[in-house]
Every structure is written in C-alpha cells, then in structure tokens.
matplotlib code that plots the C-alpha trace (Angstrom):
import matplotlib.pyplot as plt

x = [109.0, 110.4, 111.2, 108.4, 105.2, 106.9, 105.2, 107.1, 106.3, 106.5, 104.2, 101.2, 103.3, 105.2, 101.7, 100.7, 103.5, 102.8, 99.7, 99.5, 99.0, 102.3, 101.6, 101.2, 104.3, 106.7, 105.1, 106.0, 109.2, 110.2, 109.3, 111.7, 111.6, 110.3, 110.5, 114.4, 112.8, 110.3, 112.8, 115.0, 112.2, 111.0, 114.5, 114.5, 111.4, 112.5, 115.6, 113.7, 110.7, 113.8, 115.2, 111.7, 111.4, 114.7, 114.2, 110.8, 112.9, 115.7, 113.0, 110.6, 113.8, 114.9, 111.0, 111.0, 114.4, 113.4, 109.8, 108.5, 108.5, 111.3, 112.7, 114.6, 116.8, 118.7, 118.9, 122.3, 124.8, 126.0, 122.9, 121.8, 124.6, 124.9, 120.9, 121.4, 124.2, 122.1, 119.4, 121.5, 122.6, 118.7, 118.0, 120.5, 120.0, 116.1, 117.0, 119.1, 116.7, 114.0, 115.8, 117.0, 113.6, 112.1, 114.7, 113.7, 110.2, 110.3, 112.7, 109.8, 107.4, 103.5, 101.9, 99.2, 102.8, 104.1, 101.0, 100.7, 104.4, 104.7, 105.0, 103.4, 105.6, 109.3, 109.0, 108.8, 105.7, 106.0, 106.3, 103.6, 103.7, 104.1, 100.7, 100.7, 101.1, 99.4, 100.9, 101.3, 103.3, 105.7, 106.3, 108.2]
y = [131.5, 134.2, 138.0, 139.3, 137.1, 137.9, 140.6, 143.5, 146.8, 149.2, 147.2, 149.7, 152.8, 151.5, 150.8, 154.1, 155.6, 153.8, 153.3, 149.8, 146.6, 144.7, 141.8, 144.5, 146.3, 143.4, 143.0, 146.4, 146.7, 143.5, 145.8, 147.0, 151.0, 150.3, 153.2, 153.0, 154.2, 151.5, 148.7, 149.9, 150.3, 146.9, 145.7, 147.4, 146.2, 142.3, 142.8, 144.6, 141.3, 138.9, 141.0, 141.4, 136.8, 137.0, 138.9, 136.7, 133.7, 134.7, 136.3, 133.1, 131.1, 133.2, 133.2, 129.3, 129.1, 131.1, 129.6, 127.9, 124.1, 121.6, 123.9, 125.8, 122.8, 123.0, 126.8, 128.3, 131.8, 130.7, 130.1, 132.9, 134.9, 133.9, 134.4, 138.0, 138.5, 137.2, 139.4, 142.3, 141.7, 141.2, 144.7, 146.1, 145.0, 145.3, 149.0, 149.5, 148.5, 150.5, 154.1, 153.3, 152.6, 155.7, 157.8, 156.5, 157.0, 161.0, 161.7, 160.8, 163.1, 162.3, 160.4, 163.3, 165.6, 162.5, 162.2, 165.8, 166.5, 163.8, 165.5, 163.9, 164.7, 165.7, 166.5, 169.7, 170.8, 169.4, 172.3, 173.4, 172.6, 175.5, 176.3, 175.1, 177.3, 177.6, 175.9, 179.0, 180.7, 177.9, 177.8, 182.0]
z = [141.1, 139.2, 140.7, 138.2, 140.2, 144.0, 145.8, 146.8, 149.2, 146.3, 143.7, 144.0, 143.8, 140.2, 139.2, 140.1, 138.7, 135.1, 134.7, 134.6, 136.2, 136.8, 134.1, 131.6, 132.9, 132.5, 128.9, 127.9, 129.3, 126.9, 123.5, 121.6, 122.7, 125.7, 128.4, 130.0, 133.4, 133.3, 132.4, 135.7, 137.8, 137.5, 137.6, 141.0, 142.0, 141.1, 143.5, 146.1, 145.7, 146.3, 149.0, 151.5, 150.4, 151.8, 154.9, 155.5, 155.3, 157.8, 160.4, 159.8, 160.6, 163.6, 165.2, 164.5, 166.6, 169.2, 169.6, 172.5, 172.7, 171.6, 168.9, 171.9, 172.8, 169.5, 170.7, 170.9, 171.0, 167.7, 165.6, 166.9, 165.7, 162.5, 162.2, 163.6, 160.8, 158.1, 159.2, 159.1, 155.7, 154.2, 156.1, 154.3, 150.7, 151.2, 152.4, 149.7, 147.1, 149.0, 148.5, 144.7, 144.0, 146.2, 144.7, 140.9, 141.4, 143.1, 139.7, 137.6, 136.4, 137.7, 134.9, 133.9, 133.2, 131.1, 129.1, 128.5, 127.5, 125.0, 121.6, 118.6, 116.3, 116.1, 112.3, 111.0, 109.1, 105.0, 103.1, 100.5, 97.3, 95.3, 93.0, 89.5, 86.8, 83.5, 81.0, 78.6, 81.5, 81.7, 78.0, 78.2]

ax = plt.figure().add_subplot(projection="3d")
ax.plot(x, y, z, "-o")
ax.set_aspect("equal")
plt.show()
C-alpha cells in the first residue's frame, strides 16, 4: 500500500486547505507547475500516514503483549523495553511530522485569499496601434 492511499490525522485539513479531494491532489501535484506548497504538503502528509501505521503497529503489538490470556507467559522486562523504545521513537517521528505539517498549513493563505490574489496576467497591456493615415499624407 502506498503512503498516498494510508489515512493520516491531517487528511481533512490538506483537503480543506486545497480544495480538493486527496486522489485529485496527488494528481495535481504530479503536473508539471504544480503548486511547490502542495507537492511538500502531501509529502508531509505521506510521512506523517506512515508514521500514525507505525505507531498503530507498535501499540497493537504492545496491547497484544500485555493482554490477558497465554500471550503474558512469553511476557518479559525486555520485550517490554524494547516495545517502550520503539514506541517512543514512532511518538517522536509522528510528532514531528505533525508540527511540520501544522506549521506548513498556518503559513498558507485561506483558499478564498489564494483564489482572489491570483493575477491573470503578468503582461503589460499591448500597446495601440497607432491610426492609419491617409495615403496622400504619407506620400509629403
């Protein structure tokens, strides 16, 4: 399963913030002149999808462990250590990806400013041409 198809916490508000559904997002992004701050926000929000499976894993894993029934004889201070370290480092990147993502979204203008603000045209106006002139006047 790719990043782009995993659920993540922040999926409405990048929707929200672009207008689009997520399908439609990934498809824009892989234009030529695509937004930059769309292509890093669903870069961010393919890490932080990976990061939350990840957590889910190692907490599924540590509630399995510590479950009642026959699981608890293969129970010990040393699983449960290196469960507790692996949980601690998928808090940590999830958290991580959680404020780059928060911190790329509140940069962004609302999407009624963006809509608004984005000029038509960058040209300056074609000059006239200047009128024609008789053609006994251009004969002097």
């Amino acid at each position: 399963m790719s990043a782009a198809s995993r659920p993540s916490s922040r999926d409405e508000a990048v929707e929200r913030m672009f207008g689009a559904p997520l399908a439609e997002l990934y498809v824009m992004a892989a234009r030529s002149g695509a937004s930059p701050s769309l292509g890093r926000a669903l870069e961010l929000r393919s890490y932080l999808a990976v990061s939350e499976e990840h957590l889910n894993r190692v907490c599924d894993r540590i509630h399995a462990s510590t479950a009642p029934g026959d699981g608890r004889r293969e129970l010990s201070p040393g699983s449960l250590r290196i469960d507790a370290d692996w949980l601690e480092a998928a808090l940590d990147g999830r958290s991580g990806c959680l404020k780059a993502m928060d911190t790329l979204l509140a940069a962004m203008p609302p999407p009624a400013a963006r809509s608004r603000s984005a000029p038509t045209s960058s040209l300056p106006a074609a000059p006239r041409p200047a009128p024609a002139q008789p053609a006994a006047a251009r004969g002097r």
